[in-house]
C-alpha positions as a printed Julia matrix, in Angstrom:
68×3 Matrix{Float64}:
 112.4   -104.74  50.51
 111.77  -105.02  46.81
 111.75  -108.75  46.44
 109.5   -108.69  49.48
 107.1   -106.8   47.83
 107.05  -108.58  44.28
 106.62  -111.6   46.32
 103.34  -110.28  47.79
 102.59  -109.08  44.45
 102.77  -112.21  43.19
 100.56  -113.86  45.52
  98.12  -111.83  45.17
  97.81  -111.78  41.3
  97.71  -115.93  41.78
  94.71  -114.55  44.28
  93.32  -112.95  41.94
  93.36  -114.97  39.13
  92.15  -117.85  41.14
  88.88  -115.68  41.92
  88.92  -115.02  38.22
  88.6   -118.82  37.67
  86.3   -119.29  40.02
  83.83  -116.61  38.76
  84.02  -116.95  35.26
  84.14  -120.94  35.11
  83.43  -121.93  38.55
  87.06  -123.57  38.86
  89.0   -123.72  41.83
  92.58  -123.72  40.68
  94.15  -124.32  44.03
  91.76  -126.98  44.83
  92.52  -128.39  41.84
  96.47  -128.47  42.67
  96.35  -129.02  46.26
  93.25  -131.02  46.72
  90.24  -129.98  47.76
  90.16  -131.95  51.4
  93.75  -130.99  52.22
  94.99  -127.96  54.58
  96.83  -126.9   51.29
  94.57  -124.73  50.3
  94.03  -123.14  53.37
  97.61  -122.42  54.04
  97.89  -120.82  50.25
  94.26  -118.79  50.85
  95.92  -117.37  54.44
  99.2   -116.42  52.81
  97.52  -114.92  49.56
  94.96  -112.98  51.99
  98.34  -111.69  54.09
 100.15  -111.04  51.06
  97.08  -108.77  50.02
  96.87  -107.06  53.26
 100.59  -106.0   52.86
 100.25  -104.7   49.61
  97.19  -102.53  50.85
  99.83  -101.2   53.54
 102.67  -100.47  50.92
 100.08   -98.93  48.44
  99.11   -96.21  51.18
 103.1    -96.17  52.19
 103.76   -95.58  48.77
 101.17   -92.56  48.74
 102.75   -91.17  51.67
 106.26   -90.72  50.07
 104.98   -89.23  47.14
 103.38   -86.59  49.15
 106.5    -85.67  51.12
């Protein structure tokens, strides 16, 4: 389960820095590798916005064994 979870991890910190791109120089790193008029980017925006969603759940998962 612990490479499962770096592997989210990892997608969403390539999430996030993509945003980071975005916001601070208005570049779209995954557009830029994948091509902006692909389904490339779409596949890697659904799997970073799953992998984000599962780290939300193992965050409050996480909380829950600490309390016990």
């Amino acid at each position: 389960m612990e490479t499962f979870q770096k592997a989210t991890l990892i997608f969403t910190i390539i999430g996030a820095i993509n945003w980071g791109l975005i916001g601070f120089f208005d570049f779209n790193l995954v557009e830029a590798l994948f091509g902006a008029e692909t389904i490339l980017p779409k596949i890697v925006y659904a799997i970073v916005g799953l992998c984000g969603l599962i780290n939300v759940g193992i965050l409050f998962n996480h909380f829950e064994c600490k309390e016990k």
